[in-house]
N, C-alpha and C positions, 0 to 999 in steps of 0.2 A: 228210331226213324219217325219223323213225321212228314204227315200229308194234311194241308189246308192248317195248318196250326196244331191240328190235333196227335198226341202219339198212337202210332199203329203199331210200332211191334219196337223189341227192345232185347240185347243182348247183354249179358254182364260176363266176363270171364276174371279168370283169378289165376294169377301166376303162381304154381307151385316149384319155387325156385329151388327147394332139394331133390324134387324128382324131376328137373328140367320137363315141367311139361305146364300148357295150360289149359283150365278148369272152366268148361261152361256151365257156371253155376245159375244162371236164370235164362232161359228163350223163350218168348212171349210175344206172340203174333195177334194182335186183335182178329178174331172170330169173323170179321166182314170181309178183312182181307187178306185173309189167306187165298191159298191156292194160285197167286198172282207171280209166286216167286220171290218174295220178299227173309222170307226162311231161311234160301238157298244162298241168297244177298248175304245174309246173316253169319251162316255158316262160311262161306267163304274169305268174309272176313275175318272170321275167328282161325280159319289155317292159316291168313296171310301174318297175323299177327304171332300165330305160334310156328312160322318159320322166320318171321322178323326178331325174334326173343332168342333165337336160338333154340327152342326147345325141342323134343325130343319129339315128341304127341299132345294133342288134344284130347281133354277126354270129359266124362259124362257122365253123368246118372239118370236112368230113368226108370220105370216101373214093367215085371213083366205082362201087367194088366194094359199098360199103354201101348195097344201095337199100332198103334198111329203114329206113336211118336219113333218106334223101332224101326219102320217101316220109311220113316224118311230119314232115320240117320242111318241107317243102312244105303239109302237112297245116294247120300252128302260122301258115301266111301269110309264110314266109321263101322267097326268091326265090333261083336261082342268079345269082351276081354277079362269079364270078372260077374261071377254072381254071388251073393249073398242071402243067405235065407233064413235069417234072423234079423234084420239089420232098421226093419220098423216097427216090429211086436215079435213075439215068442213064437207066434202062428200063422206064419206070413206064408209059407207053404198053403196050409190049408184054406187062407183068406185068399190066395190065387195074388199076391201082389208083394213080389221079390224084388227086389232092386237087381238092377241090372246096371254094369258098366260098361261103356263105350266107348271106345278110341280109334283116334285117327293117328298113323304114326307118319308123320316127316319123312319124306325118301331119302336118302343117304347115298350121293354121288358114291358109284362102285368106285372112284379112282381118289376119295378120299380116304376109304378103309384101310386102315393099320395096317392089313396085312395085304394090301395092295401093291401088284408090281409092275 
């Protein structure tokens, strides 16, 4: 996104086309404007795109030292769905900074279910 020429904030996702789902692997909001909403903008595009793909979920990595960032993908409807406690150093317990993963899952029409009658 830009404002006046300049970029303010920027999304990058990544189709992981074996596990039908996609990957927000960069969200970066310039520091002057946040809190405007611009986030949310962000995030919303990132479900419309991963129900326009077909996929299954959106999902995420972020740190369990970042609860600002926890706190607003909790906010966006993404759920914790996976932790890891090795997965930056050997002592990422005791450094207090686990990776965390987050997903948003696609709702799935009840009357498209297999076993719907």
């Amino acid at each position: 996104m830009f404002e006046k020429g300049k970029l303010i904030a920027a999304i990058e996702l990544f189709h992981e086309k074996w596990a039908k789902r996609i990957r927000v692997t960069e969200l970066w909001v310039d520091e002057k404007s946040r809190r405007r909403g611009i986030g949310s903008e962000l995030m919303t595009f990132a479900k419309q795109k991963t129900q326009e793909s077909d996929c299954r979920m959106l999902i995420l990595e972020t740190q369990s030292c970042n609860v600002a960032a926890i706190d607003f993908y909790r906010s966006q409807g993404l759920e914790l769905i996976g932790v890891l406690t090795c997965d930056y150093q050997n002592d990422d317990i005791e450094r207090k900074e686990v990776r965390f993963e987050m997903g948003w899952f696609v709702e799935i029409d009840p009357l498209c279910r297999p076993d719907a009658k």
